[in-house]
C-alpha positions in Angstrom: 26.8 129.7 44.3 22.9 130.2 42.8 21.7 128.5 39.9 20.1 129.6 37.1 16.6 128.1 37.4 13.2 128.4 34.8 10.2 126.4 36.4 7.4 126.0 33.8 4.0 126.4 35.5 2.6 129.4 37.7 -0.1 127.6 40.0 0.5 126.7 43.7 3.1 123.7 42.5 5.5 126.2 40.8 5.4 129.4 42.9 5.9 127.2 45.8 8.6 125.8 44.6 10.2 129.3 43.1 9.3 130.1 47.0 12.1 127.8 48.6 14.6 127.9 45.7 14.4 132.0 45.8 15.4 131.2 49.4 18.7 129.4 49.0 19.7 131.9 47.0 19.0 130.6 43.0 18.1 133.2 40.5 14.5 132.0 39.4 12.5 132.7 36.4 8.8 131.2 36.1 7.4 130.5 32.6 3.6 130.1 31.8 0.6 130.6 29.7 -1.0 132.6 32.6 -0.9 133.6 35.7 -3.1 134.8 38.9 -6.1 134.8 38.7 -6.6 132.9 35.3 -5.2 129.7 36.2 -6.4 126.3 37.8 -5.1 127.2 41.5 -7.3 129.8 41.7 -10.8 127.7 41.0 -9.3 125.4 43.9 -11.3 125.4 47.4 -8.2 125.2 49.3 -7.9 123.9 52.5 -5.3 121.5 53.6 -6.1 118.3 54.0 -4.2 114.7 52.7 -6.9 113.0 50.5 -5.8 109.3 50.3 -3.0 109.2 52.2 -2.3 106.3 54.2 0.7 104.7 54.6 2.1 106.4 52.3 5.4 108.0 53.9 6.7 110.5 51.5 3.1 111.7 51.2 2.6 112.2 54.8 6.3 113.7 54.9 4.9 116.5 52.2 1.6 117.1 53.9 2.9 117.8 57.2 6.0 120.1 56.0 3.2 122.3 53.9 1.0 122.4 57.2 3.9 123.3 59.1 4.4 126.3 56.3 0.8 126.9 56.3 0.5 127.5 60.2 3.3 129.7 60.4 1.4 131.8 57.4 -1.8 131.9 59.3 -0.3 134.5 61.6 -0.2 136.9 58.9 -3.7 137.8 57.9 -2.4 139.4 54.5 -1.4 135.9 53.6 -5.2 134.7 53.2 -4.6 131.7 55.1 -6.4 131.0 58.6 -6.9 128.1 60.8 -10.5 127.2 60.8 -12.5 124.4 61.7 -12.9 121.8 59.5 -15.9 118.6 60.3 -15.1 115.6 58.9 -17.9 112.9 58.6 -18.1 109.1 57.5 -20.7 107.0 56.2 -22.1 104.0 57.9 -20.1 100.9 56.3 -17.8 103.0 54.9 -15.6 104.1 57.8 -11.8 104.5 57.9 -11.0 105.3 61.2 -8.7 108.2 62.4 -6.2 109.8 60.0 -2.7 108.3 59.9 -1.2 111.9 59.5 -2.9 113.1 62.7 0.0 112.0 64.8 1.8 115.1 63.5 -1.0 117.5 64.3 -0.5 119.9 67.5 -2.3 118.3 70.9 -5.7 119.0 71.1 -6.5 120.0 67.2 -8.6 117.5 66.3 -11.6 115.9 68.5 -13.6 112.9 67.7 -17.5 113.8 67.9 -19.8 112.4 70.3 -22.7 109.6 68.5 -25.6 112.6 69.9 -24.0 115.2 67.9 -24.0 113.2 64.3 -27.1 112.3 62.3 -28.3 109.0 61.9 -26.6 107.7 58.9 -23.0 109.1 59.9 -21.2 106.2 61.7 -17.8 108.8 62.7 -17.3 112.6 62.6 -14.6 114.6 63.8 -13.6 117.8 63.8 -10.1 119.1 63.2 -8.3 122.9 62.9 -7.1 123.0 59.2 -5.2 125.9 57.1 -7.7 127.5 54.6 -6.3 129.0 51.7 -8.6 131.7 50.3 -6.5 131.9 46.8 -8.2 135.1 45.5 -6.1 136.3 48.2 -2.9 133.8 48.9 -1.7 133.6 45.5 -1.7 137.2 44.5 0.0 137.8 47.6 2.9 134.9 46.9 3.1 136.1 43.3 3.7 139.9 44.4 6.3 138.4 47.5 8.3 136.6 44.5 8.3 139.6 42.4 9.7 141.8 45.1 12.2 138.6 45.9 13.8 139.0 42.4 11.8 136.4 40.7 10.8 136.9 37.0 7.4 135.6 35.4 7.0 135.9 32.4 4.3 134.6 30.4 5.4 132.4 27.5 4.0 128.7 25.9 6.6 126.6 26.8 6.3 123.4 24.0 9.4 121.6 24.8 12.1 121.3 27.2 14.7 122.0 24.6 13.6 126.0 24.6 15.1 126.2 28.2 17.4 123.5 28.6 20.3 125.3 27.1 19.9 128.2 28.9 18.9 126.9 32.6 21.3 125.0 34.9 18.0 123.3 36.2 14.3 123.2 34.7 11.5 122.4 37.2 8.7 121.2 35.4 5.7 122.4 37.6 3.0 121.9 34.3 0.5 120.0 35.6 -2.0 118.8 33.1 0.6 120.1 30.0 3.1 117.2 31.2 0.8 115.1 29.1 2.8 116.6 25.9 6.0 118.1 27.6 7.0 114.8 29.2 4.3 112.7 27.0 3.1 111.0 30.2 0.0 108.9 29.5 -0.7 108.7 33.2 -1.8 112.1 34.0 -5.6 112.7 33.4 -7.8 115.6 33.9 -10.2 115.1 36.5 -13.3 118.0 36.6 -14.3 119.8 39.6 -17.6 121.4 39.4 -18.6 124.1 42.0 -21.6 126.0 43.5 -20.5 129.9 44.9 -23.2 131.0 47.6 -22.9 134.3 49.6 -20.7 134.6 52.5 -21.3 133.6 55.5 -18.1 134.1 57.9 -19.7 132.1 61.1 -19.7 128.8 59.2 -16.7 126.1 59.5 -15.9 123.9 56.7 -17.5 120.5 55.8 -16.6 117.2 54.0 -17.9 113.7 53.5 -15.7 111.8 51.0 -19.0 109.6 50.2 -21.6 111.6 49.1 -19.6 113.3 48.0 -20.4 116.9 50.0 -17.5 119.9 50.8 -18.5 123.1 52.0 -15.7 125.9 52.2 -16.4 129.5 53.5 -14.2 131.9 52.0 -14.3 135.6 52.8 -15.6 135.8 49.2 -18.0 133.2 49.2 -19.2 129.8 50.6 -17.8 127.3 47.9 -20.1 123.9 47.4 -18.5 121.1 45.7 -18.3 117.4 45.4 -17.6 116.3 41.7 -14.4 114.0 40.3 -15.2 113.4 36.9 -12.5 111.5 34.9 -10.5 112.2 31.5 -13.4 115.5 31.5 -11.7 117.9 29.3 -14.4 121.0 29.3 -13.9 123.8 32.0 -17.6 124.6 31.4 -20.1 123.6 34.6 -23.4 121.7 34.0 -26.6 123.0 35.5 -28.0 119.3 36.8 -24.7 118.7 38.5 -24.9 122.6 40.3 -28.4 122.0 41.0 -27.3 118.5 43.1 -24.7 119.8 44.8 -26.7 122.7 46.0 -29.5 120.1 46.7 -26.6 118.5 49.0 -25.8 121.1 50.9 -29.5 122.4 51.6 -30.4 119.0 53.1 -26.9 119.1 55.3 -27.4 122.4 56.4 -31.0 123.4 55.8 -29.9 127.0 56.9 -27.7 127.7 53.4 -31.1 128.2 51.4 -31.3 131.6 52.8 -28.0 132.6 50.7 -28.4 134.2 47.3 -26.3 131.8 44.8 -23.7 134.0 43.4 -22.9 131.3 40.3 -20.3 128.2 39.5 -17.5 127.7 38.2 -14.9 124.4 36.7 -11.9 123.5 37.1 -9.2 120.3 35.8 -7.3 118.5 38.5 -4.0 117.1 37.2 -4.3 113.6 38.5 -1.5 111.0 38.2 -1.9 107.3 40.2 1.2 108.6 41.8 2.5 112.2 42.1 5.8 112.8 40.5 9.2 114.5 42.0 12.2 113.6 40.7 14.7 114.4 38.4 15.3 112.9 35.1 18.0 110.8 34.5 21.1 112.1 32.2 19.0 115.9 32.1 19.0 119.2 34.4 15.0 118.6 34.4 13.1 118.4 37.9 9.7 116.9 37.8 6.5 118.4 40.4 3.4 117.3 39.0 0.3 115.0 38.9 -0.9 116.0 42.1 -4.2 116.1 41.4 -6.6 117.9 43.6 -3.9 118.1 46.6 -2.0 120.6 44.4 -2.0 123.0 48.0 -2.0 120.7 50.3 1.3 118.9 49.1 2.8 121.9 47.6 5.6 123.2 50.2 6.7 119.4 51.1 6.9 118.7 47.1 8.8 122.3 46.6 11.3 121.0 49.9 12.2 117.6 48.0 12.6 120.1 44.6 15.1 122.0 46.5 16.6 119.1 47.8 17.1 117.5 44.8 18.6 120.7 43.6 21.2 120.9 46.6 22.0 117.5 45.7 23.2 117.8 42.2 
């Protein structure tokens, strides 16, 4: 028989997970300050791709369940995800070698590059087909799939677990940065994203170097230019020197990008957390999905699997 379920957050964590519970069957309701487009999910440059992930297990286990989800997606160009090609480049004296999770990639998805085709100072490059997520487009179209589903949002401050606890046979905490109060977790910081928007240019693939740091994603939209982490941040507002260097950035990477008219910038808050957090809470009917700091999409469906498991379980 269903559940009665309330997740507390609206962003990719929580609609992902109200995703696989709507599936087996629970009746879901989704609390939060705001939805799409005026949340944190929507500022993200999405693509998928597992930032520090090693030999980490579960991690791996999560990233390749939401590519798995993300590929079938990709079929369906309402979704706003496509396959695209993604270049990967690293540093002299700072290489890691090939990706652990690309043992679960399909054959012939990811090629290392030849030493002609890098510049001097890049010691490894590779390039590798990745989901992007345009989110001016996914998450309007997974909010309007939940709604026809039967899911309820509605848009409430939630301040403590007690308002739901009573009412809910489970509550999925999907809060990201608010865990700091709602669970008052010490460990989760804010970490600010600052990006550049230039004008489209739908040829393009996507870049990243980790050290310089440099991404370029093209959206449909716009081409997004980032490259910041700034710790325990707490303003949403951007700074013109750091727009001006990440534009500076990608001119000298791709000379070619001068040419586009900048369209403006925006900031966003990463929930970080030194380890992400799913589980349920001892002695309570409260599921934790948060602190996944600026892998929020490309953990999200394997996180929302071991939500619903944990569910099942109980």
């Amino acid at each position: 028989m269903g559940k009665k379920i309330a997740i507390i957050g609206a962003g990719i964590s929580g609609m992902s997970s109200a995703s696989l519970l709507k599936e087996n069957g629970h009746d879901i309701t989704i609390y939060a300050n705001a939805f799409s487009p005026n949340i944190t999910s929507n500022k993200a440059a999405a693509f998928w791709f597992p930032y520090h992930i090693r030999n980490d297990k579960r991690g791996i286990n999560w990233c390749r369940q939401t590519y798995m989800v993300y590929t079938e997606m990709a079929k369906r160009s309402e979704t706003g995800i496509s396959m695209r090609k993604l270049i990967k480049v690293q540093r002299k004296g700072m290489e890691d070698g090939e990706p652990v999770w690309i043992d679960f990639m399909p054959k012939g998805s990811m090629r290392m590059m030849h030493a002609y085709e890098l510049p001097e100072d890049i010691a490894i490059g590779y390039e590798v087909q990745v989901p992007l997520i345009e989110t001016q487009i996914f998450l309007p179209f997974l909010q309007k799939k939940l709604t026809a589903d039967g899911v309820k949002f509605i848009q409430q401050e939630i301040k403590g677990f007690t308002e739901l606890t009573n009412d809910y046979d489970f509550v999925i905490n999907c809060s990201a940065l608010g865990s700091r109060s709602l669970c008052n977790d010490t460990s989760i910081i804010s970490v600010r994203g600052q990006v550049a928007l230039l004008s489209p240019l739908h040829d393009m693939h996507l870049y990243l170097d980790n050290e310089k740091p440099l991404y370029i994603v093209p959206r449909k939209d716009a081409i997004i230019i980032g490259g910041t982490y700034e710790e325990h941040v707490e303003q949403e507002q951007t700074e013109p020197v750091t727009i001006h260097r990440l534009l500076n950035n990608a001119y000298e990477t791709f000379p070619f990008l001068k040419e586009q008219k900048v369209l403006g910038s925006w900031a966003g808050l990463r929930p970080y957390r030194p380890e992400v957090r799913v589980e349920h809470e001892t002695e309570t009917n409260i599921i934790h999905n948060y602190g996944h700091g600026g892998s929020g999409f490309t953990l999200a469906f394997g996180c929302a699997a071991e939500v619903a498991k944990i569910v099942e379980g109980l």
